[in-house]
N, C-alpha and C positions, 0 to 999 in steps of 0.2 A: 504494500500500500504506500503510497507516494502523498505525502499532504504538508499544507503549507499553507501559510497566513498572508495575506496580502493589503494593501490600504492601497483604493485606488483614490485620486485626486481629481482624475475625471472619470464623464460618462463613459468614453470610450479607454478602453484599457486593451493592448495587444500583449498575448503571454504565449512566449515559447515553452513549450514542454519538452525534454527529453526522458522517454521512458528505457529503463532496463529492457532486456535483449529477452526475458521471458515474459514481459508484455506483448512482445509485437506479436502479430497477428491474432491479438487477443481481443474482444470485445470489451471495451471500456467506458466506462460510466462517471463523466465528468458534471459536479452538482457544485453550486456555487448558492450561499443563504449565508447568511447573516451568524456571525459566531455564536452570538448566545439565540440566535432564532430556533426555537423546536425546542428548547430545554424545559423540563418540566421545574415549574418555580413551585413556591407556596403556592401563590394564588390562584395555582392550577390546579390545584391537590382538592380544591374548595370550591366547585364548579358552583357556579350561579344557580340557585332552581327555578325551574321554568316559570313558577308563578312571579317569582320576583321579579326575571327578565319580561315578562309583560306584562307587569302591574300598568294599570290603566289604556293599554291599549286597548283591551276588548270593553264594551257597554257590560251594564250587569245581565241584560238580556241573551248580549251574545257569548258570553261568557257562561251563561247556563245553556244556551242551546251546546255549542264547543265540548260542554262538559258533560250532559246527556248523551250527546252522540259517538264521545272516547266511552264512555260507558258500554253502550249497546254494541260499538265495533269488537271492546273484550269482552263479552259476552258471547260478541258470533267467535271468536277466535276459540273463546273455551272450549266450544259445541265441534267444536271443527277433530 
């Protein structure tokens, strides 16, 4: 595995690679993301629950239709 840290300055960046001699003819999978991007933090550990995430979105109407109707869908799932 070949890995290495970079700081570009601009948008455009050109990188010469040289890969070891049992690389070549080998399929290879180049991924560029943000050093700490993907990392599992606290705040990940602690996911939001759905009600909080859309508190006040739904009317209290639509929010009980929403809610009768997750109902009756696990109910058909039970039966199934």
């Amino acid at each position: 595995m070949i890995r290495t840290f970079i700081t570009p300055t601009q948008s455009n960046f050109n990188i010469t690679l040289v890969f070891p001699h049992d690389y070549l003819g080998e399929e290879l999978e180049v991924i560029v993301f943000k050093k700490q991007e993907g990392l599992i933090t606290e705040k990940n550990l602690n996911p939001i629950k759905l009600s909080d995430k859309y508190k006040g979105v739904f009317s209290k109407e639509d929010s009980k239709s929403f809610n009768d109707h997750t109902h009756q869908m696990r109910k058909e799932w039970d039966n199934t």
